[in-house]
N, C-alpha and C positions, 0 to 999 in steps of 0.2 A: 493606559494602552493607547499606542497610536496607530497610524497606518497612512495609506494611500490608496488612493484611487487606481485600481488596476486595469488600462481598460483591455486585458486581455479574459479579463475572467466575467464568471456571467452572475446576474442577477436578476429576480422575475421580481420584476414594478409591480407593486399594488394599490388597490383603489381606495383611496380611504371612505369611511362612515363614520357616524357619531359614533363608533364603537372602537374606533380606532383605525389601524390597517386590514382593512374586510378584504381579500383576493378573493374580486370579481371575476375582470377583467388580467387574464395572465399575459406578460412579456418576456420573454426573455432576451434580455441585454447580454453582452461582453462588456459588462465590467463591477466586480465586486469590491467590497470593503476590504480589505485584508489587512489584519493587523500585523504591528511587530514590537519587538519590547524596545521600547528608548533607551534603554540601559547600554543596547551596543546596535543604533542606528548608523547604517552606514550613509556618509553624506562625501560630497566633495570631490576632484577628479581620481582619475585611477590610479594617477602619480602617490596624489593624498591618502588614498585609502590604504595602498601600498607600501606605507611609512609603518600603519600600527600592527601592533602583535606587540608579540612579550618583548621588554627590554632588551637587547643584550640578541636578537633572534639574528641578526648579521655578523656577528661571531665568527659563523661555517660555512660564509660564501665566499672566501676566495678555493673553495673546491668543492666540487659534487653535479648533482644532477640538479637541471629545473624543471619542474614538473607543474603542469599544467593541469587543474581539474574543471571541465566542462558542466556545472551543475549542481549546485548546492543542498542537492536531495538529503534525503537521511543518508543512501552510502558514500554520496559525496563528501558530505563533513564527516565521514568517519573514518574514509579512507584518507581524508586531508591531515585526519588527529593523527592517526598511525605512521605517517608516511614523516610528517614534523621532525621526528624524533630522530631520526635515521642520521646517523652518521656520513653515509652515502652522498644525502638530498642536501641538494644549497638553499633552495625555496621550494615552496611549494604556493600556488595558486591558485582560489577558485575562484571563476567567473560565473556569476550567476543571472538570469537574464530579467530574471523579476525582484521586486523591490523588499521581497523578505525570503530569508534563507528555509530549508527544510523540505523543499517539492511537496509533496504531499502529505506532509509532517506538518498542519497547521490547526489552529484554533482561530475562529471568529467571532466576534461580539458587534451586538448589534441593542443599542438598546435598554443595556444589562442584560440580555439572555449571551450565554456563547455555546458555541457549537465547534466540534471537531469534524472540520470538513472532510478529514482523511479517515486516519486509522481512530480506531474507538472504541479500543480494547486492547489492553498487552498481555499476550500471551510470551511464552515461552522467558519466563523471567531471567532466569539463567544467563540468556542470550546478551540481555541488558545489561546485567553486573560483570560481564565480560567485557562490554565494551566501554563502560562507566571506568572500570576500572583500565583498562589500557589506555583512555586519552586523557584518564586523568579528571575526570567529571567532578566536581563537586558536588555529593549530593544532599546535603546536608538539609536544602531548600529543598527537596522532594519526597512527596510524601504516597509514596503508592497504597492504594487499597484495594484491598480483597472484597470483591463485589460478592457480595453474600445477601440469605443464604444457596440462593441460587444463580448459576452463574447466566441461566438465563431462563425465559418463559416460550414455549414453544405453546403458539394458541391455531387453533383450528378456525373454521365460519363457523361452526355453533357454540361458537365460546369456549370449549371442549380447551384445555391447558395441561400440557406438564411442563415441569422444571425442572431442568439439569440441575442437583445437587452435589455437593461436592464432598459433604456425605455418603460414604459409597452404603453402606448398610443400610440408609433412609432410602436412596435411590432404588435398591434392591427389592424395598419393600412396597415402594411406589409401584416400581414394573410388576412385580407380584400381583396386587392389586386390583392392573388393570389385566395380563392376561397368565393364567396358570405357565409354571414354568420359563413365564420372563427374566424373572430375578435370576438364577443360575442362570439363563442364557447372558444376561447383562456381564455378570464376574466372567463368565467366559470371555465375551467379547471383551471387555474390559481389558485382560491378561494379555489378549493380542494388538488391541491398540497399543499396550504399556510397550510391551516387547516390539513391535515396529517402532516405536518410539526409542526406544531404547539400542535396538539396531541402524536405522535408520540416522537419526543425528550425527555419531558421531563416522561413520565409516560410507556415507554418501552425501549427508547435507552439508556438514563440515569440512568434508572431504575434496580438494579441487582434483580434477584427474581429465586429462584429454583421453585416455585409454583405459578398459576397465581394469585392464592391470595394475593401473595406479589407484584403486583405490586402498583406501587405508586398511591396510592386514586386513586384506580377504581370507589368509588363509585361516584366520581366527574366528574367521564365521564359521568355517567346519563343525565345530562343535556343536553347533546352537542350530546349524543345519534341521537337525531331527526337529527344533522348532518351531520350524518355517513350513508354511503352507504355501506354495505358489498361487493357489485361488484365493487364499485370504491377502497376497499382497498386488496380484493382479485381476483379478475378477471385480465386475462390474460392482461396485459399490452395494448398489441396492441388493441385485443377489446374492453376494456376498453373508448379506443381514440375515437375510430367509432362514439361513442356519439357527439363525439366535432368535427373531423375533416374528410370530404371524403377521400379527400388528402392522399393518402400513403405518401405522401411526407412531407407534414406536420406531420404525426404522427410518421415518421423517425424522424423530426429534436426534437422533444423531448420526445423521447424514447430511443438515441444512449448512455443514460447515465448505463444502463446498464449494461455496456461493464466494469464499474469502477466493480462492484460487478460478475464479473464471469456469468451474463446471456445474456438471450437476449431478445428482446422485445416480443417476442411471448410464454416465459417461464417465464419472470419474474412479479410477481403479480404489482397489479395495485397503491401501496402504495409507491412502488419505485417513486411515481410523487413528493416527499417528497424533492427528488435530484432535481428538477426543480425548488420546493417551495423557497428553499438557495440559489440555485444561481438566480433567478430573485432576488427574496428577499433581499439577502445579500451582492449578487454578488460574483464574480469569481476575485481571487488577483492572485500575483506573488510576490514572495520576490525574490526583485533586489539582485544583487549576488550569485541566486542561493537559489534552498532547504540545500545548504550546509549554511547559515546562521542560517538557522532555527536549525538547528543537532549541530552548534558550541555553538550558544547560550546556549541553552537547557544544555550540556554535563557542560560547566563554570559551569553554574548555581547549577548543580548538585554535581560536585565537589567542590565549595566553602561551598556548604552544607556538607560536610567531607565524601561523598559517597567514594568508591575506587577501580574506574575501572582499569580492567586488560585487554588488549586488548592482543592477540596474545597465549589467553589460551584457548584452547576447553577442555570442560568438555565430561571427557568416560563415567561419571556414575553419577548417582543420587544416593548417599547410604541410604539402608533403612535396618531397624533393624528388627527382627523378631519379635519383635510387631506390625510392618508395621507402624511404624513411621520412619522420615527422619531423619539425624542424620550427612548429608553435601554430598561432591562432591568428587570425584577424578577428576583430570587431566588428560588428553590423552597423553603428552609428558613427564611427568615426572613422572605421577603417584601419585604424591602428592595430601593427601585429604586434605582437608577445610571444617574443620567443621562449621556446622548450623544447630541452632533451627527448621528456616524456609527456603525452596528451592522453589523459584518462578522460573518456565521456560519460556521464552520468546521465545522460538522454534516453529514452527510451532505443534499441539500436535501430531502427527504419530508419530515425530524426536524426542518430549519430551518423550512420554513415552519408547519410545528404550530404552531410559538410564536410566532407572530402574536399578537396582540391589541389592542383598544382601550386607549390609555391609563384614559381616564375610564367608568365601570362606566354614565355617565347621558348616555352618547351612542349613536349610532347603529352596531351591531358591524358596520363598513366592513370594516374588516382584518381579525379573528375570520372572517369567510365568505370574503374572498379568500384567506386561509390555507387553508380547507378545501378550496377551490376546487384549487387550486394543488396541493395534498397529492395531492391524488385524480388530478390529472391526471400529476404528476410518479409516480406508484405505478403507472399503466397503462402506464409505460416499460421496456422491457426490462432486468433484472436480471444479472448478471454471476454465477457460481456458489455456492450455499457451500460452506464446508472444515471439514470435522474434521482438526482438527491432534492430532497424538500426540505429546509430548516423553516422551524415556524415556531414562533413565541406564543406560548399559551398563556392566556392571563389567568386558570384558575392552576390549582392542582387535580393533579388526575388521579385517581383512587388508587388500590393494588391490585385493580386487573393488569396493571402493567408494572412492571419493572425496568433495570437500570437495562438491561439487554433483552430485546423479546423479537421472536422471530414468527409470524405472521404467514402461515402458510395455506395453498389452497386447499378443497376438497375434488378438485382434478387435477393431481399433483402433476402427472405426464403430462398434460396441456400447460402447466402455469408453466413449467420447469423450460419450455418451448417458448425462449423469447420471441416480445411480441415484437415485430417487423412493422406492423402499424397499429394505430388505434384500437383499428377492428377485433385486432386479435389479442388483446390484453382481456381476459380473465376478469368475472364478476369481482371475483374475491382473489386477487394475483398472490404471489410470492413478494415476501420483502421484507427487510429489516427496518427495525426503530429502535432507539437509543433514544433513553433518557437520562444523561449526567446528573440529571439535578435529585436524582433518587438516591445518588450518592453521595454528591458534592454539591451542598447547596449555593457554594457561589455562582452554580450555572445559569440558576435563573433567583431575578427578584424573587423576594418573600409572596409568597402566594401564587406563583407562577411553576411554569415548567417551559423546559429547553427539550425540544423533539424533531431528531434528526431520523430522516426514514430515507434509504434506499432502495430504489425499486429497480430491479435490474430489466434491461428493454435490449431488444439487437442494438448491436454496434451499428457503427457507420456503415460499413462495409456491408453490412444486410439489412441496414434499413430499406425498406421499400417506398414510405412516403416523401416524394420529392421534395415538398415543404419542409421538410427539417422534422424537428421533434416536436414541433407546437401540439399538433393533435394528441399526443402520445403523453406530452405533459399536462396537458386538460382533462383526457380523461384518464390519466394515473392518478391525477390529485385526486377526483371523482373518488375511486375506487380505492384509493387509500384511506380519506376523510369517511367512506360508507364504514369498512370495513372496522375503521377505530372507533367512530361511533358505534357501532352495535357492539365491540367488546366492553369498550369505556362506559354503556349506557348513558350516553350523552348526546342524545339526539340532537342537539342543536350546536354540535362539536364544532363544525367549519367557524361558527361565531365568535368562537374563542382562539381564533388562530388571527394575533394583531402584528404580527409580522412575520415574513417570508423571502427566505433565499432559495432558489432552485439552480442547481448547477446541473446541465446534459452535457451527453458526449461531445457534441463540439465544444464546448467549454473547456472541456477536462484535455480535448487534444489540442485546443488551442494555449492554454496555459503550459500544461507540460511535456505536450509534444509528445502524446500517446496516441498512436498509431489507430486510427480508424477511432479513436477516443475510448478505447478500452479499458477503463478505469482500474485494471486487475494486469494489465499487461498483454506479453503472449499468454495463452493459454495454458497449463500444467498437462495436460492428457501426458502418456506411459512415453509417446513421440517426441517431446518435448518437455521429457523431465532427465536432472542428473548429466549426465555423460551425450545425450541429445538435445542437450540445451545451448542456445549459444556460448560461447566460450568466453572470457573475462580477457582475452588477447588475439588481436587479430595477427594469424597465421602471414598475412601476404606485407603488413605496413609493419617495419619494426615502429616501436617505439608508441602503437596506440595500444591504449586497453581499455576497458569498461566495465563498468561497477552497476548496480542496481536490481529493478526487477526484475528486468527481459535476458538477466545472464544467468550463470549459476549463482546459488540453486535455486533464486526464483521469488514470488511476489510475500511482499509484507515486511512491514520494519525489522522485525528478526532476521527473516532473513537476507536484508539490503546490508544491514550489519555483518552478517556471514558472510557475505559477497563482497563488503567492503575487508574485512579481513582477509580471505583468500586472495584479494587484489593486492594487495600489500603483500603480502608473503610470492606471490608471482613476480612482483614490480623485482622486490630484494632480491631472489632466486636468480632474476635475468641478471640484474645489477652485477652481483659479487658472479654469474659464469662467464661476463663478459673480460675480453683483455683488456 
């Protein structure tokens, strides 16, 4: 595996000791490791790069569209695989601004340990074999597994644990256990997570619609109407639960999935049980070698489709003509434009619409003001949290108080849940996730070792209050992550064992991928901002732009950037084939 030196991305310097990499003294930098597979490095000018794809891929250009894709995310190369194929399209292009494709689709290695800096769990399997199969994925090389037997460990500050099982009768008998009458409430809840799940996927998440008229046979939800609960699909999450469980504790261990979509259990609506529906249901996998197989795969796949990604090109502009149509891109380093029909952004939208502008410098800046327009309004939208991640090489093994998934929550749930704004207000024992790959797949860490990725979610930018940045706020997370894993782990002298460390914060995460206030989850999901109140995947006022990713429909996480990459593509064709 190779890579480069990114210096947009961040890393926390440590001090070394006779014991190896001891973090003392904590820095964080803008710039990490980041690898990529050599198997399809991209090198050489944009003319060069330009050349490769599949044989024979200049065939069906002397007619169709060219299409321009801003960003090599997960929905960006998926909507590049879809779009290939089209009859319609002459080329397609993506530009991408950093040195490995996938936005937050990555795996890192340091050392022999690696870590998935992004997503760290696939849910919704389905989604995948959907799109594997349309662009054509080879998966022959990929070997997904079933994180078992539980899909994760929900642990309290007194050690206090349950696991989500995926065993629904063990599960049952667990909640039993702990309070009379749980287990029926569990199958209850159960049946209604299933059933939003089961409503929900294919006639609103799947579904694109500017009008809720258009969503997909409504009128065939009449039926199933009688079972539907308005409060079970809109009421506040946590009371929501009260129905099924006294337990704060039990309606902690499945409710902490909120944390994937920027809320929290006492803000996010009660439809979110949808996320429990999948993974009891589906189950909770891992792809051995990393989410870096899933982003290698995909990228081939894409490129033998005669796509032609340009890695190490950020785009300054989005050019648009003073009939407010697009008309291609310019380049930040060169300046050089690229013309296209069509410009799909894969940007988070605040960062998309910045890059508005006039084609011609001696006409009227139409687009340059609606871009600021649009910025400004798209920035007064609720923001989803940010995360300091801490990746750290442990040089022993860690016993089975943990697992491959475990979720670390406090015993002031209302306060943890109230990201902290500073230091001060971060929680003895905070909220937060840790992943350990190598409980599953031991290529993640040397023999004798372990790979330990923890998220700790903290205010965004946008509400942070210490002027300083995140320094304080990462000294004392570490603090309070290292306490709290030592007393589960009984490894009192735990920090000694942590011989190397990457930390990524919000500025990091908005300076790499250009998320808005550095929101590592996007916009927000609240009821305001879900579905049919989400931004829309084509802008109404610029023909010819559209947008793929988290911040559009229907919203954050590689399944659904995937969905959104499909809907894009079925939108892009729709307009294609109404146009004369």
């Amino acid at each position: 595996m190779r890579g480069i030196l990114c210096p947009n991305r961040a890393t926390c310097s440590v001090k070394k000791n006779r014991s190896g990499f001891l973090p003392r003294q904590l820095r964080v930098d803008r710039g990490l490791w980041i690898p990529f597979s050599t198997q399809y490095e991209r090198s050489g000018t944009i003319d060069e790069q330009m050349t490769r794809g599949k044989e024979g891929a200049q065939s069906n250009m002397e007619k169709g569209k060219r299409i321009c894709i801003v960003g090599a995310g997960a929905a960006g190369l998926a909507l590049a695989g879809r779009l290939a194929s089209k009859d319609c399209v002459e080329r397609v292009v993506v530009l991408e601004k950093n040195s490995c494709v996938g936005g937050r689709l990555q795996s890192e290695e340091m050392d022999g340990f690696r870590f998935d800096t992004g997503p760290s769990l696939l849910l919704f399997p389905r989604v995948y074999k959907e799109t594997f199969e349309a662009l054509d994925v080879d998966t022959s090389a990929l070997d997904l597994r079933l994180v078992s037997p539980a899909a994760y460990r929900v642990i309290f500050p007194d050690v206090d644990t349950i696991d989500l099982l995926g065993d629904e009768d063990a599960m049952v008998e667990a909640m039993e256990q702990r309070e009379k009458g749980a287990g029926d409430g569990y199958r209850r809840f159960l049946r209604i997570a299933r059933n939003n799940l089961e409503l929900g996927m294919p006639y609103f998440i799947e579904q694109d619609f500017t009008h809720l008229s258009d969503a997909k046979g409504l009128l065939d939800l009449l039926p199933k109407a009688t079972s539907l609960n308005p409060w079970h699909l809109l009421g506040p999450y946590d009371l929501v639960l009260r129905e099924f469980f006294k337990d704060a504790r039990l309606r902690a261990a499945v409710t902490f999935q909120t944390l994937y979509v920027g809320l929290t259990p006492y803000n996010a609506p009660g439809v979110f049980s949808l996320l429990v529906g999948t993974e009891m249901n589906d189950g909770v996998y891992y792809p051995m070698g990393g989410f870096q197989t899933i982003r290698d795969a995909i990228e081939k796949a894409v490129v033998d489709s005669g796509v032609e990604i340009c890695t190490d090109h950020e785009v300054a502009r989005i050019l648009v003509r003073d009939d407010m149509s697009v008309c291609g891109v310019e380049l930040a380093d060169s300046g050089r434009r690229i013309e296209a029909d069509i410009v799909v952004c894969n940007r988070d939208l605040p960062a998309a619409y910045s890059l508005l502008d006039d084609a011609q410098a001696d006409v009227s800046s139409n687009a340059k003001r609606y871009g600021e327009r649009k910025t400004a309004q798209l920035s007064s939208l609720e923001y989803s949290s940010g995360i300091i991640a801490f990746n750290w090489c442990i040089d022993r093994k860690l016993d089975d108080s943990l697992l491959h998934h475990n979720i670390f929550l406090s015993d002031q749930p209302r306060k943890a849940w109230k990201l902290a704004k500073s230091a001060d207000e971060l929680q003895e024992f905070p909220n937060f996730y840790c992943h350990m790959p190598s409980k599953t797949d031991p290529s993640a860490a040397p023999a004798g070792c372990e790979s330990v990725m923890v998220l700790l979610p903290v205010a965004n930018m946008q509400k942070l209050r210490d002027t300083n940045g995140y320094d304080a706020l990462i000294r004392k997370g570490r603090e309070a992550v290292v306490r709290y894993m030592a007393k589960v782990t009984g490894i009192s002298d735990f920090e000694q064992h942590i011989v190397g460390e990457r930390v990524i914060d919000p500025i990091a995460w908005e300076q790499l991928y250009g998320l808005k206030f550095g929101s590592a989850f996007g916009l927000a999901h609240g009821l305001d901002q879900l579905s049919l109140f989400r931004p829309a995947n084509k802008d109404p006022t610029v023909s010819g732009l559209y947008f793929t990713g988290a911040s559009t429909r229907p919203g954050n996480g590689v399944p659904l950037c995937f969905i959104s990459a499909k809907l894009c593509a079925e939108r892009i064709m729709h307009d294609l084939h109404a146009s004369p």
